[in-house]
C-alpha positions as CSV (number, residue, x, y, z in Angstrom):
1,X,-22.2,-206.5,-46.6
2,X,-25.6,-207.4,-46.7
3,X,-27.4,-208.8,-49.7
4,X,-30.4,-207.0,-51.1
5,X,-33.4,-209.5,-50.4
6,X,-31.6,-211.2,-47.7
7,X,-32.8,-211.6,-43.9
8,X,-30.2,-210.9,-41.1
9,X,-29.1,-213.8,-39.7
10,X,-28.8,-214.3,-35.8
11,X,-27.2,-216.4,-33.6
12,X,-29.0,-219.8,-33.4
13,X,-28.8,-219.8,-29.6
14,X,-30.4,-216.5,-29.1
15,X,-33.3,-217.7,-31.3
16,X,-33.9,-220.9,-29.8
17,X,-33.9,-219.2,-26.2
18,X,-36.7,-216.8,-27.4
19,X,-38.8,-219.3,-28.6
20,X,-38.3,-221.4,-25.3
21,X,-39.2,-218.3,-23.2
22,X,-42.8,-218.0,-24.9
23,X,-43.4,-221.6,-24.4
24,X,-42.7,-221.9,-20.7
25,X,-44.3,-218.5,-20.2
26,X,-47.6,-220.3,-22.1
27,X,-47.5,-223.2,-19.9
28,X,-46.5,-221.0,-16.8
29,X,-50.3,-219.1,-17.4
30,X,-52.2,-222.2,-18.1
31,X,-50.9,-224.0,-15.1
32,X,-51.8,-220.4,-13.4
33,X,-55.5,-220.5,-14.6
34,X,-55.7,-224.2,-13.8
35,X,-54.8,-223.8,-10.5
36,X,-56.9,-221.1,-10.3
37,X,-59.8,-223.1,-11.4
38,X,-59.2,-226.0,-9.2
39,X,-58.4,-223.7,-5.6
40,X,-62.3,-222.3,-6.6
41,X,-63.7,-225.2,-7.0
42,X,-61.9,-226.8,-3.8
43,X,-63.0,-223.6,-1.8
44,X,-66.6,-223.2,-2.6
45,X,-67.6,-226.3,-2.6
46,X,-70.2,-227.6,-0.6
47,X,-68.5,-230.4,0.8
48,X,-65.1,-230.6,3.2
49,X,-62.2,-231.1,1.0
50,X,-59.2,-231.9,3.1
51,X,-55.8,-233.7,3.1
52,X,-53.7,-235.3,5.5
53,X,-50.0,-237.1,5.9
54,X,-49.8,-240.3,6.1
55,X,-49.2,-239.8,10.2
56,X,-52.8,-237.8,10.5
57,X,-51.6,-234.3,10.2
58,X,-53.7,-232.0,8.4
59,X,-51.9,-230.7,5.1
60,X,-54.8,-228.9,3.5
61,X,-58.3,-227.9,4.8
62,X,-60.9,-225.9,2.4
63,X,-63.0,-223.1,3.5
64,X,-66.2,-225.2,3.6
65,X,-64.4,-227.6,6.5
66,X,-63.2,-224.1,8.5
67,X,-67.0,-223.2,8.5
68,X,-68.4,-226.4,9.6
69,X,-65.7,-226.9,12.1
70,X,-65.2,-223.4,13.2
71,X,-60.7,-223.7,12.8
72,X,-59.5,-220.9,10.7
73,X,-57.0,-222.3,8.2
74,X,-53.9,-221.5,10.6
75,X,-55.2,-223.0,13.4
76,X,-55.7,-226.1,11.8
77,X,-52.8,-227.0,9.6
78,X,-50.1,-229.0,10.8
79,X,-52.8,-230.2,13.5
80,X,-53.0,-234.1,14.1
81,X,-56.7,-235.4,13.1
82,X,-57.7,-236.6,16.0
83,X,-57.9,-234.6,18.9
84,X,-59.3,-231.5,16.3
85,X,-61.9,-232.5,13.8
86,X,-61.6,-236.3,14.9
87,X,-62.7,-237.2,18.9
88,X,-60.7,-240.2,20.5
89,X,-63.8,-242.1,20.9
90,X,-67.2,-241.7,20.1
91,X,-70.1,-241.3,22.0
92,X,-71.1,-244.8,21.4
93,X,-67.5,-246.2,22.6
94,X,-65.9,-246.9,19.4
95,X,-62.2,-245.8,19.6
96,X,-61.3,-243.5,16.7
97,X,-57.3,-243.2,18.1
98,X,-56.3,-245.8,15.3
99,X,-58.4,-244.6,12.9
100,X,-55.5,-242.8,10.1
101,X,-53.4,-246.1,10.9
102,X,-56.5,-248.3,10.0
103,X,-57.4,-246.2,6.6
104,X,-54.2,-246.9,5.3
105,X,-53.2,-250.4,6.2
106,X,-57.0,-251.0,4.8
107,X,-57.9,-248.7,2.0
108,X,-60.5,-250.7,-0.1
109,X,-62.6,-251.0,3.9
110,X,-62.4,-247.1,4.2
111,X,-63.8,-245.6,0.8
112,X,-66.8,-244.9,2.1
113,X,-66.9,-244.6,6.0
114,X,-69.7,-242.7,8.6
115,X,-68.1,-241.1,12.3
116,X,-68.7,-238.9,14.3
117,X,-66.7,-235.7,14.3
118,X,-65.9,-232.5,17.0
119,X,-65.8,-229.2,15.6
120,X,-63.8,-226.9,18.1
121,X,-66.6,-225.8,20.5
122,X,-67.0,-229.7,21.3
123,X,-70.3,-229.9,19.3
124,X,-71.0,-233.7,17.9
125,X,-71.5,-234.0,14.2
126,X,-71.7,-237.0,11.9
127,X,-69.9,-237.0,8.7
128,X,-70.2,-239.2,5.6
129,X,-66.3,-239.3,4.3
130,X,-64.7,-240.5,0.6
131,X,-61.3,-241.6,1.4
132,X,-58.6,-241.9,-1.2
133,X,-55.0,-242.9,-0.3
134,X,-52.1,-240.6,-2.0
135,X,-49.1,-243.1,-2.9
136,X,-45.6,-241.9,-4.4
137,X,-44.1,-243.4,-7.1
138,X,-43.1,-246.9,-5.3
139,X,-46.6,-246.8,-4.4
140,X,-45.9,-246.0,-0.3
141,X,-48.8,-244.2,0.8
142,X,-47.9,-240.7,1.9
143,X,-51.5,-239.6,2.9
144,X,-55.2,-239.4,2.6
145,X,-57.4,-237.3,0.6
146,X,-60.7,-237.0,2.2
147,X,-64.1,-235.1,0.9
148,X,-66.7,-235.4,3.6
149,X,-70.5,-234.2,3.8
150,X,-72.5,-233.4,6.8
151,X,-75.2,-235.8,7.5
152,X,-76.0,-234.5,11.1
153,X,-79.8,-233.7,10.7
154,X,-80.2,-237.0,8.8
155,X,-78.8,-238.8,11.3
156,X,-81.3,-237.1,13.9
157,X,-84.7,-237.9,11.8
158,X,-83.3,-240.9,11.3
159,X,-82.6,-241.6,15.3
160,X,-85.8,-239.5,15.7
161,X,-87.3,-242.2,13.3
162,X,-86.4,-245.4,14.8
163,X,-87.2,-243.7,18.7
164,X,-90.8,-243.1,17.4
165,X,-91.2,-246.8,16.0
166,X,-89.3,-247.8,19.5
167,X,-92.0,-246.4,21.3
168,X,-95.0,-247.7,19.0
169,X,-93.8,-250.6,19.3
170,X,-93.1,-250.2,23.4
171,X,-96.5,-249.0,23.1
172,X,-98.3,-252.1,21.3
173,X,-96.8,-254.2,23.8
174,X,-97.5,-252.0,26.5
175,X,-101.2,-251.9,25.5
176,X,-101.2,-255.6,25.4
177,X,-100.2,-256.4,28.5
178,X,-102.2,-253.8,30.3
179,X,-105.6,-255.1,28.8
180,X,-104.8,-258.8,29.6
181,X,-103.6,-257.5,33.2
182,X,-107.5,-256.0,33.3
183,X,-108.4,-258.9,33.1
184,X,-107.2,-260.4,35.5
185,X,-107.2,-257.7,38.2
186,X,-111.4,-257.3,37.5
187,X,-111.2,-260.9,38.3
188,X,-109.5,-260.6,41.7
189,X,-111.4,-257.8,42.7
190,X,-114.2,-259.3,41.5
191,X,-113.9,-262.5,43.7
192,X,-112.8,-260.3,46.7
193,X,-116.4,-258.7,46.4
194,X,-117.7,-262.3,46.7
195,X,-115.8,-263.2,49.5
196,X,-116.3,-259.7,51.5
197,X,-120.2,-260.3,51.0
198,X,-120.6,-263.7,52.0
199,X,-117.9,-263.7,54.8
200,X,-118.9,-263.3,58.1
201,X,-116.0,-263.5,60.3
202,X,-115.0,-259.4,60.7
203,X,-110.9,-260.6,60.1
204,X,-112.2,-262.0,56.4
205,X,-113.9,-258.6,55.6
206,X,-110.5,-256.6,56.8
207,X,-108.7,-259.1,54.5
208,X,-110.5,-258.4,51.5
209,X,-110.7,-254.7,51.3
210,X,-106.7,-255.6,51.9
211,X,-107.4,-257.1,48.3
212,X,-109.2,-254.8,46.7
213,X,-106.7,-251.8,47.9
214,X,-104.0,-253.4,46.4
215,X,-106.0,-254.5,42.9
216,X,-107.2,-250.7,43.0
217,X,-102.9,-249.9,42.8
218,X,-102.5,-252.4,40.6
219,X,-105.0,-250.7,38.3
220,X,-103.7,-247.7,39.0
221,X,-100.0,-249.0,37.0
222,X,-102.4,-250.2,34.0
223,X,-103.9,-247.1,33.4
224,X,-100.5,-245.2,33.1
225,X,-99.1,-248.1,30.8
226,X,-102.5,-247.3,28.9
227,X,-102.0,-244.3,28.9
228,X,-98.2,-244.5,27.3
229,X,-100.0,-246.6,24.7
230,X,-102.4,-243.8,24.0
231,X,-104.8,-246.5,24.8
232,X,-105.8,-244.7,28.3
233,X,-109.6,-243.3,29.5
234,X,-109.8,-239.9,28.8
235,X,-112.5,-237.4,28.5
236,X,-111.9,-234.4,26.3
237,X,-113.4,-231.3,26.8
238,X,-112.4,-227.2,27.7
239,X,-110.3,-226.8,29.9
240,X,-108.0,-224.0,31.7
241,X,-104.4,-225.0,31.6
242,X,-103.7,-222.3,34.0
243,X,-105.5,-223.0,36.4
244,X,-104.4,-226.9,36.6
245,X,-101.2,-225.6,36.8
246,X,-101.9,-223.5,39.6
247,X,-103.3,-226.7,41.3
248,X,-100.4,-228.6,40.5
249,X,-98.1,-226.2,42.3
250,X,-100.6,-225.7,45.2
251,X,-100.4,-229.6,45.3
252,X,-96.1,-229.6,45.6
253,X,-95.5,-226.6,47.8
254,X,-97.5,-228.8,50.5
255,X,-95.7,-232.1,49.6
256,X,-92.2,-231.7,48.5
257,X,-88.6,-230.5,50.3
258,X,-89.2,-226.7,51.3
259,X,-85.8,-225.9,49.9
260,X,-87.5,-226.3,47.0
261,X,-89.1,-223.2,45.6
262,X,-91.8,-223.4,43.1
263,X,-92.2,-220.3,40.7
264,X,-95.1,-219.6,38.4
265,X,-94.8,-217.5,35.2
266,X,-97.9,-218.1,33.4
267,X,-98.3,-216.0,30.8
268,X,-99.7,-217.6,27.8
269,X,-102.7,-215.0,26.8
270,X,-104.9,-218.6,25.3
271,X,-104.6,-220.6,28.1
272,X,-107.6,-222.9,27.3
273,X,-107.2,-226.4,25.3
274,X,-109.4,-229.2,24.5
275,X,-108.3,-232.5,27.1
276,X,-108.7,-234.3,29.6
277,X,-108.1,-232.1,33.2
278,X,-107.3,-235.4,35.5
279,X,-104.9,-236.6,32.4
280,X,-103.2,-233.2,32.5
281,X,-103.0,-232.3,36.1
282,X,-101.3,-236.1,36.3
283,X,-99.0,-235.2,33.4
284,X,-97.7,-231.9,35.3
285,X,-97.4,-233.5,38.5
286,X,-95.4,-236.3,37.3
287,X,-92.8,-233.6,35.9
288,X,-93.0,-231.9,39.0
289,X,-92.1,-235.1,41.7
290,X,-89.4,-236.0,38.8
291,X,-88.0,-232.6,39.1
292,X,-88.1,-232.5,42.8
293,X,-86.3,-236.1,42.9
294,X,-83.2,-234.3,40.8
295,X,-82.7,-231.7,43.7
296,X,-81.9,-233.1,46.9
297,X,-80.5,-230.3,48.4
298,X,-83.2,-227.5,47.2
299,X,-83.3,-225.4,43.9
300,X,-86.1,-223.6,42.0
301,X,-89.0,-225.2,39.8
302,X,-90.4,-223.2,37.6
303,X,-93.4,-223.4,35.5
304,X,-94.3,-221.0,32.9
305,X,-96.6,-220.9,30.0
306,X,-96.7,-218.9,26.6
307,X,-98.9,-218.9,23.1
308,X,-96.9,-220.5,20.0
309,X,-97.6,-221.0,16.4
310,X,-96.7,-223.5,13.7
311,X,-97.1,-222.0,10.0
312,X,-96.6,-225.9,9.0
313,X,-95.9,-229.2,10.0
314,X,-93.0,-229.3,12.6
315,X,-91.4,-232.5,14.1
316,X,-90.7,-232.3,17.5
317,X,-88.6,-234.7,19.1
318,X,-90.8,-238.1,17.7
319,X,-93.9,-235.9,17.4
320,X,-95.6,-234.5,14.6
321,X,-97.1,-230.9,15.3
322,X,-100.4,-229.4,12.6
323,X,-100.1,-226.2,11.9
324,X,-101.4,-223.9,14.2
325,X,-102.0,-222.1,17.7
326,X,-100.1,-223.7,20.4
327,X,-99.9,-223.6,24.1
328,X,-96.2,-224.0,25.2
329,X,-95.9,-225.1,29.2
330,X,-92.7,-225.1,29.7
331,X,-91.8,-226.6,33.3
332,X,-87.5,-226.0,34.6
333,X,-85.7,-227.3,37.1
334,X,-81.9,-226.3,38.0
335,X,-81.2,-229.7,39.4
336,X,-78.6,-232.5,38.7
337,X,-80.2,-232.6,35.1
338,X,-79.5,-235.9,32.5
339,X,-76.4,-237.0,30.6
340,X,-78.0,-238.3,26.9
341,X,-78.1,-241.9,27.2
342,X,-80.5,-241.2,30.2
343,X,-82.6,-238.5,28.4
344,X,-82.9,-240.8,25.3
345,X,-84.7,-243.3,27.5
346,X,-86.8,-241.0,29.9
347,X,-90.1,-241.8,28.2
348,X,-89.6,-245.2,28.3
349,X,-92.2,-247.4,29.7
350,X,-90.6,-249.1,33.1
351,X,-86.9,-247.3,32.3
352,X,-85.8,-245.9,35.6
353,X,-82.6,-244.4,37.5
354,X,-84.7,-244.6,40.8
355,X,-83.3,-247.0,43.5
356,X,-86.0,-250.2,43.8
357,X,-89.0,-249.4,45.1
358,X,-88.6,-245.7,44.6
359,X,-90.8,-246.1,41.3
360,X,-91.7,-248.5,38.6
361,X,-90.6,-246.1,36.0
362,X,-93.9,-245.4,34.3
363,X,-94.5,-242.0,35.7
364,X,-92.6,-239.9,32.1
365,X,-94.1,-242.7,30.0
366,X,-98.1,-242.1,31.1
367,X,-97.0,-238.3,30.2
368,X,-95.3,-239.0,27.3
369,X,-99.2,-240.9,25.8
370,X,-101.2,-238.4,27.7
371,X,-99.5,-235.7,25.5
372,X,-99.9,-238.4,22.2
373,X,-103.4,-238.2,23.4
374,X,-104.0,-234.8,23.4
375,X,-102.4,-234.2,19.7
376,X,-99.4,-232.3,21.2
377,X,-95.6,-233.2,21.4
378,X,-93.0,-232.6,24.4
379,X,-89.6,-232.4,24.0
380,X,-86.9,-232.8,27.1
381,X,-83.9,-230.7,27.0
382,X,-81.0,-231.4,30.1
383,X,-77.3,-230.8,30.7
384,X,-75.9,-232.9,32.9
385,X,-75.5,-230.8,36.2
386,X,-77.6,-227.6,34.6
387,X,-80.9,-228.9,34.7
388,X,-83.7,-229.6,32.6
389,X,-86.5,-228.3,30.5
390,X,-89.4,-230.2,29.5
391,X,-91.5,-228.0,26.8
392,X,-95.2,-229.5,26.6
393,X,-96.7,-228.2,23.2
394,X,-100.9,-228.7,23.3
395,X,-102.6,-227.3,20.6
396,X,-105.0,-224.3,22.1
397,X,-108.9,-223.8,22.4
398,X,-111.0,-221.3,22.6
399,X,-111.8,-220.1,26.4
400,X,-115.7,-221.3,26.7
401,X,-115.9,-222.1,30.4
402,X,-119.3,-223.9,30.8
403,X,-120.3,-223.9,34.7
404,X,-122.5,-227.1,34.9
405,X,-124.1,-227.5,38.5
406,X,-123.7,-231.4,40.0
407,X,-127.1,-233.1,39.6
408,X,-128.1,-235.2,42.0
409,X,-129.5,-238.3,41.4
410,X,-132.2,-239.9,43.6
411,X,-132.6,-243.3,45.1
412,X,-134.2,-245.6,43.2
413,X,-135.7,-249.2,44.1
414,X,-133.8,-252.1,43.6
415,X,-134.3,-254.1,40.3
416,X,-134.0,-257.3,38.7
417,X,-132.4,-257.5,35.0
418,X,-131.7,-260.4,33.2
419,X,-128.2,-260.1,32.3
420,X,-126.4,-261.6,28.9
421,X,-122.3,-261.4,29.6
422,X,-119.9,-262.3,26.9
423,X,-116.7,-262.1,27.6
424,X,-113.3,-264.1,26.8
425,X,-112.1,-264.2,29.7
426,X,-113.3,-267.0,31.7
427,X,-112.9,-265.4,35.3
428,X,-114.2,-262.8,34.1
429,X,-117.6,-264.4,33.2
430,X,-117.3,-266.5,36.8
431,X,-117.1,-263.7,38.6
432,X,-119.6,-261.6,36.8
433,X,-122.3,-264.5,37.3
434,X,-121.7,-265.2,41.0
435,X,-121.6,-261.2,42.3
436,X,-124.4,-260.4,40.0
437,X,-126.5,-263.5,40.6
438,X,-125.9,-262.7,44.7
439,X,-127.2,-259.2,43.8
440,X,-130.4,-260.7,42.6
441,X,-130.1,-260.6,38.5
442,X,-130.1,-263.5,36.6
443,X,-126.9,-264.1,34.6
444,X,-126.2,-266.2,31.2
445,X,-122.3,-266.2,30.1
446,X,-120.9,-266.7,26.8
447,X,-117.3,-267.4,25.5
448,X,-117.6,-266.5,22.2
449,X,-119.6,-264.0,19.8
450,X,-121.6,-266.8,18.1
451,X,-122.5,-268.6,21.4
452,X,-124.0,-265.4,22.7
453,X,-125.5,-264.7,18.8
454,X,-127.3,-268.0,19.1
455,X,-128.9,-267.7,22.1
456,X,-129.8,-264.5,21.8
457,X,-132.0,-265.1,18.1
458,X,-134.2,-267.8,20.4
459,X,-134.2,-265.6,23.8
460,X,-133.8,-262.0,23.2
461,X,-137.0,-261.0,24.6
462,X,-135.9,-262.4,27.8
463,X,-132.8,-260.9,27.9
464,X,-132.7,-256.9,29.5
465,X,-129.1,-256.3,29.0
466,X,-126.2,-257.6,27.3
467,X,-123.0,-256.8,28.5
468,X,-120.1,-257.2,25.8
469,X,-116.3,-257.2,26.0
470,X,-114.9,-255.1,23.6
471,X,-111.9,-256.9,22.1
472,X,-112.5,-260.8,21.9
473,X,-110.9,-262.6,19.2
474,X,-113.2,-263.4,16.2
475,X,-115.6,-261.1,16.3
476,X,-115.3,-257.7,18.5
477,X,-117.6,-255.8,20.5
478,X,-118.4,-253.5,17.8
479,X,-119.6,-256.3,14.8
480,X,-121.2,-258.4,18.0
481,X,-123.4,-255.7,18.8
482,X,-124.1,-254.6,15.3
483,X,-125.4,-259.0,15.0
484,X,-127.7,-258.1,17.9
485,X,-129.5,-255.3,16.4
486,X,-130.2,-257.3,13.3
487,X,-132.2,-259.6,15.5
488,X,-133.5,-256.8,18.2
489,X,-133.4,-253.5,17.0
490,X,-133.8,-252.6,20.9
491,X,-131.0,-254.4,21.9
492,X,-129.4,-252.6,25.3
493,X,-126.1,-253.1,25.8
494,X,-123.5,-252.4,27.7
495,X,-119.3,-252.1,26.4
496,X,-116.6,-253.3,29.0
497,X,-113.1,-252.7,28.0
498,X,-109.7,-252.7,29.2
499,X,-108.6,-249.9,26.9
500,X,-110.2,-246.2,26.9
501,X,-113.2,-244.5,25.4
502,X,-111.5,-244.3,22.1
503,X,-112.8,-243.2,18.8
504,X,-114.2,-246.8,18.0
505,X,-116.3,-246.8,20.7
506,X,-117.2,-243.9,20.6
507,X,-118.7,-245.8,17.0
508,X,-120.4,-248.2,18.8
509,X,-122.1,-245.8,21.0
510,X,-123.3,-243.6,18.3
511,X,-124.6,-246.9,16.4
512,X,-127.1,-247.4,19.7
513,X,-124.7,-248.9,22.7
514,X,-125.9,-247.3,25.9
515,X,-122.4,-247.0,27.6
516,X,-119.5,-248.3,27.9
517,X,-117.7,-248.8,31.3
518,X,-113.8,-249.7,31.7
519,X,-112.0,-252.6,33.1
520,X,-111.2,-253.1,36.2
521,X,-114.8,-252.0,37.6
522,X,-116.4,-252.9,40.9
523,X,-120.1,-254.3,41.4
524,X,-120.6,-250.7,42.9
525,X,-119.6,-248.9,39.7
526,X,-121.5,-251.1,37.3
527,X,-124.7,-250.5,39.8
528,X,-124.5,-246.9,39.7
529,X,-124.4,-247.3,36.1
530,X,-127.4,-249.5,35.8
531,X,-129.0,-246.9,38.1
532,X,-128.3,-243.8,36.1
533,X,-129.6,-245.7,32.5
534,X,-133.0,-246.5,34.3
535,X,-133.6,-242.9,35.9
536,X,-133.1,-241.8,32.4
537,X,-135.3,-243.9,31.2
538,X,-133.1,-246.5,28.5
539,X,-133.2,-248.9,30.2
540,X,-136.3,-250.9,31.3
541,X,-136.5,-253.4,33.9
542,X,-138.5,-255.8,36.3
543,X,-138.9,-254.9,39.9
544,X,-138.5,-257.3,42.5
């Protein structure tokens, strides 16, 4: 019988069991809701989150690797690393077949690692990976946790970046040794002049235009290295894309394989932009023989035009496009097209996969600085054995044709001017004082800015025209001439340069320089020259 008061007692066991069951089902949810919370975090986070044995086979892969990679979870598990999300070697040659091996045997080497990766349409990407090894409890490693994050488009600026100071700098040096080369070309042209004029044996004459055929090529391959180095002649003004490209195809139906067919699909409705027609036609027609070299046995070329527009400031390739209305010429060929290491070096000054004497490799580069030049950006795009497709980008204009009728300029009498050169150069100063001096002008040379400066304060009234180099070292062409006027305000004066008529001439000229004339010139041009500043009158001289 049961006391009044009292509680019923139960078995001890069945208590305890009770008890034991609300615990374990406490730590059964809390274990539940952690794992909960930790599968959300692993599968949306922005990063790859995966897991591996200690042989390379993938144990666990979250949802943000399946995107990137393009493996659904089932495809993927149980897969070995390499071969998947891992390529046996990268593009640049490094063998990744070791690579689990290697992580293990070195683990403090691999906490922080860069590779390239293949997702499973073959498509390169470079991951930045944080590698932990998993050990049991006798410390064995039995795999690899591994969270990675995609740095594929910083790797690109950053190749981008280093190809754009690559070619600055490939430009400097290009620029450099193309003005010295000037030199020395208007020096052997020069002397072949001299030679040609006082020669009287027939032979000696044939000889000499010999000479100054091949200086003329020789200029030729400086003015495309100029050009590459943005440091090329050009004279900008409107100008129908349309129809140079029509000329351009006119020009390589004639010329190149007949199995070749050459398409036009110009439909851009703003065809005119502000350049320089020569630098473009040269630009397109380069393309075009470099097309034609990549189908031997025949295909199509195709060039094709369209209107674009940049709402802000778009890198393409190692350009830098404004905002704005674009002209897109887009010129395809369905030839033997580029593997990348090729198409990373196309625009290379001198870089060639022409047989020798086939080219001297500067043909892409003059393009490349005549669209540097222009303010636009091309971008080459080629599959080995599909083609390519170079995309020309120039910004647009509008269409204001003006139709300018060729004056003709009439004879004039032969004159005598008394001629200041200073140049740095010194066959460049011989020359110009024996061919002018045999043309009947009288000729003083200077070596340096403040010889010519100090003759000129006790002489300038007897000098007619000064003819000034426009990079010498010391003082340039530019603060020379700006010393002159301070003694003569009517100082005339001529610029000679190697490089183009570039904004800091174009200074000079404003500031009172009559012209300027570019390196390698011949007596004939610098004549003609004369000739048109004394028809218009700024130039006065003495008649013999």
């Amino acid at each position: 019988m049961i006391k009044e008061n009292s509680l019923p007692v139960f078995p001890t066991s069945t208590y305890v069991t009770s008890s034991q069951s609300r615990d374990s089902q406490q730590v059964y949810e809390a274990l539940r809701k952690s794992e909960e919370r930790y599968r959300e975090l692993v599968e949306h986070a922005n990063s790859i989150i995966m897991r591996c044995d200690r042989h390379g086979r993938i144990t666990s892969f979250n949802e943000y690797a399946q995107q990137l990679f393009d493996y659904s979870e089932t495809e993927i598990i149980g897969r070995h690393l390499i071969g998947t999300i891992v390529p046996a070697c990268e593009s640049s040659g490094r063998d990744l077949r070791q690579l689990i091996q290697h992580v293990c045997d070195n683990p403090q080497e691999h906490r922080y690692n860069i590779n390239e990766n293949i997702t499973k349409s073959g498509k390169r990407v470079w991951i930045a990976w944080t590698n932990k090894i998993l050990s049991d409890e006798s410390g064995c490693p039995t795999g690899i946790l591994s969270i990675g994050t995609d740095i594929t488009k910083q790797r690109l600026l950053e190749e981008e970046l280093r190809q754009a100071q690559k070619m600055q700098a490939i430009g400097e040096l290009a620029g450099g040794i193309a003005h010295d080369f000037n030199n020395m070309i208007h020096g052997i042209s020069g002397y072949a002049e001299v030679i040609q004029q006082i020669a009287e044996d027939p032979r000696i004459s044939e000889y000499t235009n010999h000479i100054l055929t091949t200086a003329r090529h020789a200029a030729e391959l400086t003015k495309q290295l100029l050009t590459f180095a943005r440091k090329g002649n050009y004279q900008l003004k409107d100008c129908n894309t349309h129809e140079i490209t029509r000329d351009v195809c006119a020009m390589l139906e004639r010329t190149i394989d007949r199995r070749i067919r050459v398409e036009q699909q110009l439909e851009a409705g703003r065809p005119h932009v502000v350049g320089d027609p020569a630098q473009l036609k040269s630009a397109l027609l380069n393309i075009g023989i470099n097309a034609k070299d990549a189908m031997p046995s025949g295909g199509t070329l195709r060039f094709s035009s369209s209107n674009i527009t940049f709402e802000k400031i778009t890198t393409i390739a190692d350009f830098e496009v404004q905002p704005g209305h674009y002209l897109l010429i887009t010129i395809r060929d369905n030839g033997t097209g580029m593997p990348p290491e090729v198409r990373r070096r196309i625009f290379e000054p001198f870089f060639t996969t022409k047989e020798c004497g086939r080219g001297a490799g500067l043909g892409l580069a003059a393009v490349h600085g005549t669209i540097h030049l222009h303010k636009g950006a091309i971008q080459c795009h080629s599959i080995e054995g599909e083609g390519s497709t170079f995309n020309l980008y120039l910004p647009i204009a509008e269409a204001k044709v003006s139709r300018q009728q060729k004056q003709t300029v009439p004879q004039s009498v032969k004159r005598q001017l008394r001629i200041m050169v200073v140049d740095d150069e010194a066959i460049v100063r011989s020359y110009s004082k024996t061919l002018f001096e045999m043309n009947g002008h009288s000729v003083t040379t200077f070596a340096s800015a403040e010889q010519a400066i100090t003759y000129y304060r006790q002489h300038y009234e007897q000098v007619d025209l000064v003819i000034l180099d426009m990079i010498m070292p010391g003082m340039d062409g530019q603060e020379l001439f700006a010393f002159l006027q301070r003694i003569n305000p009517e100082v005339k004066a001529l610029l000679s340069t190697g490089f183009s008529v570039d904004s800091k001439v174009q200074e000079v000229i404003k500031d009172g320089v009559l012209d300027c004339i570019q390196k390698p010139f011949t007596y004939d041009r610098l004549s003609n020259k004369i000739e048109e500043l004394i028809l218009s009158g700024q130039l006065i001289t003495t008649e013999l």
